[in-house]
C-alpha positions in Angstrom: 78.6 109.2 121.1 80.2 108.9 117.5 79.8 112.5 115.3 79.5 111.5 111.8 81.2 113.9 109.0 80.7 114.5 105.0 84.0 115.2 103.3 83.9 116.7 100.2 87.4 116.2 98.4 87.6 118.4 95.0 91.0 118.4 93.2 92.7 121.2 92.3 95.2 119.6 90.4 95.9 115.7 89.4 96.1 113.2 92.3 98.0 109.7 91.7 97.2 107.4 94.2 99.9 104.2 93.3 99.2 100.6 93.1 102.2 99.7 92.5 101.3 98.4 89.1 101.8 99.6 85.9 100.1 98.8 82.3 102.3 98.1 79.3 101.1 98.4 76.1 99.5 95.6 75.7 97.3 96.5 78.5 95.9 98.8 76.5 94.9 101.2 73.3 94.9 104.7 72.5 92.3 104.7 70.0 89.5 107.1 69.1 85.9 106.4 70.9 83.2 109.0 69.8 85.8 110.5 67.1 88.1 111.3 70.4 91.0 110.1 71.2 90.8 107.9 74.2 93.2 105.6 76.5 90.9 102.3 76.8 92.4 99.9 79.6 90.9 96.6 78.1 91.1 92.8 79.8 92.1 90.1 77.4 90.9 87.6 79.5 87.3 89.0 78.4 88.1 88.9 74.8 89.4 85.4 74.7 86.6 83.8 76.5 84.3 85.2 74.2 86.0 84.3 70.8 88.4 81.7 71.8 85.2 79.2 71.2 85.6 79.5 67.6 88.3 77.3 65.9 89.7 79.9 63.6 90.2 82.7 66.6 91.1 80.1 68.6 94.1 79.1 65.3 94.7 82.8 65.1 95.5 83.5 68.9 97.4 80.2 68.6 99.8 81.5 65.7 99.8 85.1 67.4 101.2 83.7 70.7 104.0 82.3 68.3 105.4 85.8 67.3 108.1 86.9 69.9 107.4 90.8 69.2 103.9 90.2 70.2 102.8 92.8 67.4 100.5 89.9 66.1 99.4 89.0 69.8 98.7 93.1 69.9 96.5 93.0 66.7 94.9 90.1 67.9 93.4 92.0 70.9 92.9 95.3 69.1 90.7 93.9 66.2 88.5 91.3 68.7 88.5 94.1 71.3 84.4 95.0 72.2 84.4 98.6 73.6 80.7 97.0 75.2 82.2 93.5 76.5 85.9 93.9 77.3 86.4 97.7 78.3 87.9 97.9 81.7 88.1 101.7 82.1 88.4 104.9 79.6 90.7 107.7 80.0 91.5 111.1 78.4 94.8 111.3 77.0 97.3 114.9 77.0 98.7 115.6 73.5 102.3 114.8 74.0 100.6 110.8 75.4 98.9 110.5 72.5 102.2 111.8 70.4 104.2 109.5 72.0 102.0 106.4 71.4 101.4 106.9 68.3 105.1 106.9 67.3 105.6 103.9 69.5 103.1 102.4 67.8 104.6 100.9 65.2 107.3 99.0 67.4 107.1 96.0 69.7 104.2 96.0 72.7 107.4 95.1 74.5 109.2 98.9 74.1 108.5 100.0 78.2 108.9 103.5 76.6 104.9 103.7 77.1 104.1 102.3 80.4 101.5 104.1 82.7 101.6 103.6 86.1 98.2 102.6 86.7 95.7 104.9 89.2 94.3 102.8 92.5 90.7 101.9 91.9 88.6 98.7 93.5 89.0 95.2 91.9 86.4 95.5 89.2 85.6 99.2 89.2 86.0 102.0 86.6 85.8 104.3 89.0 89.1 106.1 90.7 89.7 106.5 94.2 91.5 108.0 96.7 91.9 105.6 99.6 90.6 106.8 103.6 94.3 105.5 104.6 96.4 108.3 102.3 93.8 110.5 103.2 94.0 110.0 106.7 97.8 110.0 106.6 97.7 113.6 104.6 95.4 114.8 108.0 98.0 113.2 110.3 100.7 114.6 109.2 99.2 118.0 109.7 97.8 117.2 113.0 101.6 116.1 113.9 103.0 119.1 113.1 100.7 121.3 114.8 100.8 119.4 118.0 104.6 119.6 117.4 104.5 123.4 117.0 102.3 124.2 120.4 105.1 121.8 122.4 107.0 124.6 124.5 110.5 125.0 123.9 111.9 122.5 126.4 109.5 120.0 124.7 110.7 121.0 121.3 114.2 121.2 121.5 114.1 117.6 123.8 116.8 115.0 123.5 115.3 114.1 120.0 116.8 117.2 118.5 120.2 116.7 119.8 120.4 113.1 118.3 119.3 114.5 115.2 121.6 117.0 114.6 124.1 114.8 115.6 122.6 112.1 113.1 122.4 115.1 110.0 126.2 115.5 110.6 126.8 111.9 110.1 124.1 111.9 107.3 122.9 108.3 109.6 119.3 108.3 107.7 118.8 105.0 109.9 118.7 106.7 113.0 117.3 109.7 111.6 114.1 107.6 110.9 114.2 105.8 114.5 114.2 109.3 115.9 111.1 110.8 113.8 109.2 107.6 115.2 110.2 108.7 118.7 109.4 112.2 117.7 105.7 110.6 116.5 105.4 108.6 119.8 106.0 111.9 121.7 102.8 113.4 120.0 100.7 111.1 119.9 101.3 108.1 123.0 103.8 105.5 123.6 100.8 102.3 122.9 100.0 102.3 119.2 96.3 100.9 120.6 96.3 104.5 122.1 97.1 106.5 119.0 94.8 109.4 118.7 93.9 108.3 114.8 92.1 104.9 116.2 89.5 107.1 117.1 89.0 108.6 113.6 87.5 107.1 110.8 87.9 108.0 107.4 85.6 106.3 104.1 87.6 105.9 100.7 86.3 108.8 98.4 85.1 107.4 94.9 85.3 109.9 92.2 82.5 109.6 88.8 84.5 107.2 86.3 83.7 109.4 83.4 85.8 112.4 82.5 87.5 112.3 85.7 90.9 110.7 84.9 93.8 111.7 82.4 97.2 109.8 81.5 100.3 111.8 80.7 103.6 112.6 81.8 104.8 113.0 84.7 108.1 115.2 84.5 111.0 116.1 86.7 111.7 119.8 86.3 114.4 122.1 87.7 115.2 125.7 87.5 118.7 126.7 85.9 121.6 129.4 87.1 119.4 132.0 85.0 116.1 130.7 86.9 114.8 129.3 83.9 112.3 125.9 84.0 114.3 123.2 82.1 113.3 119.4 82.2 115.2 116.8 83.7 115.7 113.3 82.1 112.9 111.1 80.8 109.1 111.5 81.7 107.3 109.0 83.7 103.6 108.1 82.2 100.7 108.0 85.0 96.8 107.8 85.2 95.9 110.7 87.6 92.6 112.0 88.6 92.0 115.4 86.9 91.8 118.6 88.7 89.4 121.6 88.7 92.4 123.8 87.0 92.6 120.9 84.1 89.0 121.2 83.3 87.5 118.7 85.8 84.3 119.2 88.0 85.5 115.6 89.8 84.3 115.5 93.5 84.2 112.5 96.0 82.9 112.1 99.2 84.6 110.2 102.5 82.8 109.5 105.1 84.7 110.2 108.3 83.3 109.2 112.0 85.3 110.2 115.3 84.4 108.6 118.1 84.0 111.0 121.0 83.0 108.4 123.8 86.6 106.5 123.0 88.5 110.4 123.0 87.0 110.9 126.4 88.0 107.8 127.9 91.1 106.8 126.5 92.2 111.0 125.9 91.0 113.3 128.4 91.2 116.6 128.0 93.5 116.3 124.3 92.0 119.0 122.2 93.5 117.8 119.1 90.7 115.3 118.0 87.9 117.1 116.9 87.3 117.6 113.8 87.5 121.5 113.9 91.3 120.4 115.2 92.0 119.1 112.2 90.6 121.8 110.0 93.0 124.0 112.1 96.0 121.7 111.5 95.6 121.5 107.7 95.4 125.3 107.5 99.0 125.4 109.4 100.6 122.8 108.0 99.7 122.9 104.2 99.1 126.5 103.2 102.4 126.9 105.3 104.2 123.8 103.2 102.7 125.3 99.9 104.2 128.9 100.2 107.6 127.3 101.4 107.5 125.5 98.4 106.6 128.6 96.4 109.5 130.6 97.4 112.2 127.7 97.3 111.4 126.9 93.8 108.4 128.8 91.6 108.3 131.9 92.6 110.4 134.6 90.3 109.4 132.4 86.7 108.3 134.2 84.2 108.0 130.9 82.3 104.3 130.3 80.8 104.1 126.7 81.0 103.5 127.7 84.9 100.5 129.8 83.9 97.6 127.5 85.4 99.9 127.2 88.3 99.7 130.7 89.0 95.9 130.2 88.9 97.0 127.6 91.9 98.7 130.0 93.9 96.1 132.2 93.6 93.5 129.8 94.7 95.7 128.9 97.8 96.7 132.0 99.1 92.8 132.9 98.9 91.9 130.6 101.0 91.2 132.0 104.5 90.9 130.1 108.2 87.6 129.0 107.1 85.7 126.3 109.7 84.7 123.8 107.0 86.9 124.4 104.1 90.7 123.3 104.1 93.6 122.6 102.0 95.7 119.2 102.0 97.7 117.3 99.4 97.4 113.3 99.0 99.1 110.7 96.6 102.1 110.2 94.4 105.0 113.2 93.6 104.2 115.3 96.4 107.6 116.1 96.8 110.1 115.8 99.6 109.6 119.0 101.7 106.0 117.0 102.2 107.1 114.4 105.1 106.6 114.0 108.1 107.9 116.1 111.2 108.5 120.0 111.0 111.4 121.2 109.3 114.1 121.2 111.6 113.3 117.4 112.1 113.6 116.6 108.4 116.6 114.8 107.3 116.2 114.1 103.2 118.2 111.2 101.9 119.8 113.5 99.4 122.1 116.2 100.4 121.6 119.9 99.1 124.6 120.0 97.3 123.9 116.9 95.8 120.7 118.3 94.3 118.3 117.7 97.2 115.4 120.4 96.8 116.9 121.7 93.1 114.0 119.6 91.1 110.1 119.0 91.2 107.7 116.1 89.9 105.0 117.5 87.6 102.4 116.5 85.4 102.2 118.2 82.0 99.0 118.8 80.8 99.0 119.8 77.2 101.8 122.3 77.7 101.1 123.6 81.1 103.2 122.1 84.3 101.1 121.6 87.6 102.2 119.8 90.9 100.6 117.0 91.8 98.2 116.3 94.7 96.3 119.1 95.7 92.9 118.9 96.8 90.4 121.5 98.4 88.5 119.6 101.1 84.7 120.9 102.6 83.2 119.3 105.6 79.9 119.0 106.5 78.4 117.2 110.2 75.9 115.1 109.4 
């Protein structure tokens, strides 16, 4: 028997799920469509096998390609771009984006001053998405640390702990990692053909491609000896999927199957894969993770560029032990308290007093600064 599940994923705040690519500027414009300002992703491929046919383009692409700026190659583009033909995707823009382009403007398409790390989405699609693999790793995580939590204190404090601590003092990161592996074996079997998560399938969750996605800065931020929010060297420029606190109804859907028949025979008796098990493990790992995160570094600001994530907080600590509704945070800049084993297992690769904790990754929009990634999650059996 297979129970099927409906996932409904609704961000709170923006969600950057990497490619690993980036668009430079002359991947694309910021140029007005219906009187608003707009970033238009655009594929030049289209736009020169549709105009390359006529001699004169095809003369004028030829002398553009000549220019080593590339500001003639740019205009090229821009003045044959077809928002109808050649549009690959459309998104908003925050004020200080559309500042910054336009001042770059002017300069070389080669100035990397401008280039947006691009949001995942499926070869030919408009549409964003946020992958069933990083959500299913966000639920894992969770389930981890719960099933780490109930282990009994012989279990918990095991040989893996002593090797730790004993790796922290030498700050061995190598080691450290073998050991969180062991630590991951320990939970969930020896046999990765056994792991627990084979038997849980999660869909990708496709978001609508209009008004659902934003580019803007991404900023480091850290709190100074008088607890004031100052930012920390120079912005990073992403595509993110907007959140319900940045004026976003976005919602997505994943599809999620567990396999009960394959729990029974290759589990017996674990009562950590059921879906209500997971539920359960989100509400103790990520609520938990959130208000850490809280007191370590937000809470006591008076600053008002933190104003809508107040409205976060709120949200957050609203949320009760509800059946079907449940917290998690996915993609990009989720910062590094968010890994993988409980605390005293962690081992970051930066020391505290070598800054380790003291800064956060946030996306500014228009003024205010939210944390990335999280995501309000309802779940409905089909």
């Amino acid at each position: 028997m297979k129970k099927h599940y409906e996932i409904t994923l609704k961000p709170l705040t923006g969600i950057h799920i990497g490619t690993g690519e980036s668009l430079t500027a002359m991947d694309y414009f910021v140029k007005p469509v219906n009187r608003i300002p707009r970033y238009v992703a655009y594929s030049q491929d289209s736009i020169l096998q549709r105009v390359i046919g006529d001699p004169i383009q095809a003369q004028a692409y030829d002398r553009a390609c000549n220019d080593s700026s590339l500001i003639d190659l740019f205009k090229f583009f821009e003045s044959n771009f077809s928002i109808s033909q050649d549009l690959s995707y459309l998104c908003e823009v925050t004020d200080s984006f559309a500042q910054e382009y336009s001042k770059k403007q002017k300069g070389s398409p080669l100035d990397g001053t401008c280039e947006v790390f691009s949001m995942y989405r499926p070869a030919g699609k408009k549409s964003p998405v946020i992958p069933g693999s990083s959500f299913k790793g966000a639920l894992r995580t969770a389930l981890l640390n719960q099933i780490m939590h109930d282990w009994d204190e012989r279990t918990f404090y095991g040989p893996e702990y002593a090797r730790l601590k004993e790796a922290k003092e030498r700050f061995n990161f190598r080691d450290a990692a073998a050991i969180e592996k062991q630590l991951q074996k320990k939970a969930f079997g020896d046999n990765p053909k056994n792991d627990l998560f084979r038997t849980i399938l999660f869909g990708d969750a496709s978001f609508p491609a209009k008004d659902t996605q934003i580019v803007g800065k991404v900023e480091n931020i850290a709190r100074n000896q008088n607890g004031a929010i100052e930012i920390k060297g120079i912005p990073i420029y992403a595509e993110v999927l907007k959140g319900s606190l940045m004026d976003s109804a976005a919602e997505g859907i994943c599809h999620t199957i567990v396999d009960v028949d394959m729990q029974m025979i290759k589990f017996p008796g674990n009562r950590y894969g059921s879906m209500q098990a997971l539920v359960s493990a989100c509400h103790y790992f990520f609520k938990r993770e959130f208000v850490r995160e809280a007191e370590k570094f937000y809470d006591g600001s008076s600053d008002r560029r933190l104003e809508l994530y107040q409205q976060l907080k709120k949200t957050v600590m609203n949320l009760g032990d509800s059946k079907d509704t449940f917290l998690v945070r996915v993609g990009r800049w989720s910062q590094a308290e968010f890994v993988t084993c409980e605390p005293i297992f962690r081992m970051p690769k930066v020391p505290k007093d070598h800054g380790y904790g003291n800064t956060r990754m946030v996306f500014d929009f228009n003024g205010q600064l939210l944390p990335l990634g999280w995501c309000l999650c309802k779940v409905k059996e089909l």
